[in-house]
N, C-alpha and C positions, 0 to 999 in steps of 0.2 A: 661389222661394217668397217672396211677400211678408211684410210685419211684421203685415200682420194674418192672416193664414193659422199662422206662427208661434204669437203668442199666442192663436188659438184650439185649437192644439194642446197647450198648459199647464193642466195639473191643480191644483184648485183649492189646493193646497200650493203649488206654483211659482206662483202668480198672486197669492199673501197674499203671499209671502217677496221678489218682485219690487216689488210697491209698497211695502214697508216702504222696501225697499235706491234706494228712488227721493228720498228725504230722508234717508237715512244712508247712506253712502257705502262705508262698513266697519259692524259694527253683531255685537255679540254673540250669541249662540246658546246655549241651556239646554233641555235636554230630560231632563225631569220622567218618574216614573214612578207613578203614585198605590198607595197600599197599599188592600187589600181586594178586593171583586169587582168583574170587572171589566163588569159589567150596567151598561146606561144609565144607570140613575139618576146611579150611583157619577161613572160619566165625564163629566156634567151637572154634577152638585155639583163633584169636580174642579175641574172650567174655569174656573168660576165661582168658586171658592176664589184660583186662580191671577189670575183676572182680579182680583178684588176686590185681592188683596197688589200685585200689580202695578199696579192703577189705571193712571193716564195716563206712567207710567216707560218703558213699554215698549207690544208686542202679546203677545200670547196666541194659539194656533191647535191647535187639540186634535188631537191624533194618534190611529189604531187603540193598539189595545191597552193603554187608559187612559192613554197615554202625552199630553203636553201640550208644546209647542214655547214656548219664552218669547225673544223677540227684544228686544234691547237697545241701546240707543244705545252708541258705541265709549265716550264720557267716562264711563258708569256704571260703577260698582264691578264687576262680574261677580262675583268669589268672595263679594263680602259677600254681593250680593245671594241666589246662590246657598245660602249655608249660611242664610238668614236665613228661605228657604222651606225648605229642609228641615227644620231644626228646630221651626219654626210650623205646616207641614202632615203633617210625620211622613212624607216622600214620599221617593223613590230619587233623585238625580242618577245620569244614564243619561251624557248628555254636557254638554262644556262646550267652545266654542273660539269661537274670531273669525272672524269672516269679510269678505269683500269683493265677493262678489258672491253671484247666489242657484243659480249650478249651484255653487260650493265649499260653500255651504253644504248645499244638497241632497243632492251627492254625500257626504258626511259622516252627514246624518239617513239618507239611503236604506236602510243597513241594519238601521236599530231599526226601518222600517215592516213 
């Protein structure tokens, strides 16, 4: 099977979490849980809350279940940053760890999907 046959069999999660890991080498991981309903709006506004705190620090990449992916450079703080959304958006930390490439970190998110 060739590389592009491959990457057309990656789901649009593995194909954000692969071009991040393609300018960071190792790169942080945060998955966010938002409080309230979990209806579109709520998971729109979310994203956008995340995106906005996050600005150019990181990516952002929304998950089922109101849940929100926050990818991070390996030199950024991880806990500050961590507690510094939770306490400004009132939201869960679900998980937190490092990673190095994008099947460790997958295999890690795959069961909060």
């Amino acid at each position: 099977m060739g590389l592009l046959s491959r990457a057309a069999d990656k789901s649009p999660l593995e194909k954000e979490i692969a071009q991040y890991h393609e300018t960071n080498a190792a790169f942080h991981c945060l998955v966010f849980e938002s409080s309230g309903s979990a209806g579109d709006d709520d998971k729109t506004g979310s994203h956008k809350k995340f995106s906005d705190m996050i600005n150019i620090a990181g990516s952002v990449i929304p998950l089922p279940l109101n849940r929100s992916l926050i990818l991070l450079p390996i030199a950024k703080d991880r806990e500050l940053i961590a507690h510094r959304i939770s306490k400004s958006l009132k939201t869960t930390q679900l998980l937190s760890f490092e990673a190095d490439s994008p099947e460790n970190a997958l295999n890690k998110i795959r069961p909060l999907l």
